[in-house]
N, C-alpha and C positions, 0 to 999 in steps of 0.2 A: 568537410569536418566529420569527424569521426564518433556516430552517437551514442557508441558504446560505455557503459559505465561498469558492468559487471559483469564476470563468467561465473557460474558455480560448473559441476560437472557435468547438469543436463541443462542448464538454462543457459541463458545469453538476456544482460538489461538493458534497455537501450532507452536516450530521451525519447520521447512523445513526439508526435507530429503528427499535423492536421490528415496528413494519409492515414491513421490510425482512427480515422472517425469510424467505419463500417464494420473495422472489428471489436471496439469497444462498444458499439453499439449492442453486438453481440452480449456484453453484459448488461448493460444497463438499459437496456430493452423487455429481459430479463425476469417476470417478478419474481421469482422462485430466489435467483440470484441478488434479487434488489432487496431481499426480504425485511432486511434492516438497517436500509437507507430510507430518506423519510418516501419517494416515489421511484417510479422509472424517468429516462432521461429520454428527451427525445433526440433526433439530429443536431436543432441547433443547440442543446440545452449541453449535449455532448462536444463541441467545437467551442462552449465556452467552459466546460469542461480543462479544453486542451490548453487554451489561452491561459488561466487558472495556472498551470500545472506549469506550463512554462514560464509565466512570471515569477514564479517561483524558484525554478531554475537561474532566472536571473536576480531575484532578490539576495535568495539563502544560497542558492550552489546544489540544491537537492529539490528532490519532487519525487512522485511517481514516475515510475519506468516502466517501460513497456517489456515484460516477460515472454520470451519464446524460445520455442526447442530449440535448440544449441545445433540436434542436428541439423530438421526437418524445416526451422525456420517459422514452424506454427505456431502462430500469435495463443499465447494462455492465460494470460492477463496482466492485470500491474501491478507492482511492487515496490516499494521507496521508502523514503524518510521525508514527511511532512512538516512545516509548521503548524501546532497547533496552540491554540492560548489554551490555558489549565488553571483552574484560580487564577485569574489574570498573569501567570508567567508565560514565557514563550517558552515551549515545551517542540524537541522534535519526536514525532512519531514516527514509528515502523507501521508501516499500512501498507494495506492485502486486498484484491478482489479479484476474485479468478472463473471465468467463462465455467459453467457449470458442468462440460463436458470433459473439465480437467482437473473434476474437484475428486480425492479420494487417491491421489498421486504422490504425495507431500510437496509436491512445489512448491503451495504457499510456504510451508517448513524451509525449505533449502531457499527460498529468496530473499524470506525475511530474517535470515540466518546470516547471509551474506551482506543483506541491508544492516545489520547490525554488527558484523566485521568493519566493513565498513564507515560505518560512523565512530566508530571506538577508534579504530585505526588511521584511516586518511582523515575523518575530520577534526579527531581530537576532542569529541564529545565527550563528556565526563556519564550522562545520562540518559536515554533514551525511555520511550513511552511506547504505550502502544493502548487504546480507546475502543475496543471490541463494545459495541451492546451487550446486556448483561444477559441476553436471552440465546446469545449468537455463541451458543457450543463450541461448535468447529473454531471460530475466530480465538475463543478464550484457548485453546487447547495450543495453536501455532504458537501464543504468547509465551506460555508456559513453556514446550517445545523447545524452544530461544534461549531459556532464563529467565521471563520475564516472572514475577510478581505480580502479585494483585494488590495494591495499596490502599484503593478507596473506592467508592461509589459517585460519580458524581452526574448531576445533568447539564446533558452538553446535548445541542441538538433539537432539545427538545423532549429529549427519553435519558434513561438510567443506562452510564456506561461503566463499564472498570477503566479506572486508571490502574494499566498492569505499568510493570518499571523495573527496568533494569542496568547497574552501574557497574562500571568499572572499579 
């Protein structure tokens, strides 16, 4: 089976799989990189992580993907369209987190660019979210980047995020 979902002109998306445990760990090992998730992840915490990610794949048809250079093949992190509830709706999000040695590239830009071609296009989504922490600069900047909007504030998590948004 073929686990490709996305090209852009530097990246390649691919599903997740449990082989992708040691370089995600890579981020979520991470603190710098985990700075505004609530901790770091460990091994197992990251292989349920994957399990997560691809039930997801078999609920909705979407999830995080695994991001890597198109040429070189080097794993840079993951990128997708989430389920998230939002005021009790089911909202999908554009979500980002990338190996910190590949931050300042625009990746995140160009994946979650194509995560959002993509949901307008192949999935027929009318709307699209994206849930950065309000303190997480870089993340609100990708949103914006996209199209996205900032609509409100709300707490999700446990902390204060934007619900950025953006429609067709």
């Amino acid at each position: 089976m073929d686990n490709r979902v996305l090209s852009t002109e530097r990246l390649m998306l691919r599903r997740m799989n449990e082989e992708d445990t040691r370089n995600l760990m890579e981020i979520f090992s991470d603190p710098i990189a985990m700075k505004y998730y609530p901790s770091t992840k460990n091994e197992s915490e990251t292989i349920e992580w994957i399990k997560w990610t691809q039930k997801n794949y078999d609920d909705y048809g979407v999830g995080l993907w695994i991001v890597e250079d198109k040429v070189t093949g080097e794993f840079l992190g993951q990128c997708g369209i989430v389920p998230q509830e939002v005021d009790g709706v089911m909202e999908m999000e554009i979500g980002y987190l990338f190996v910190r040695r590949a931050w300042g590239n625009g990746y995140a830009t160009e994946a979650a660019l194509a995560c959002k071609d993509y949901g307008f296009e192949q999935l027929k989504l009318s709307r699209m979210v994206s849930l950065p922490d309000v303190n997480n600069i870089p993340s609100t900047k990708v949103a914006e980047r996209i199209g996205m909007q900032v609509m409100k504030t709300i707490n999700k998590w446990g902390k204060d995020v934007y619900v950025y948004s953006v429609s067709i």
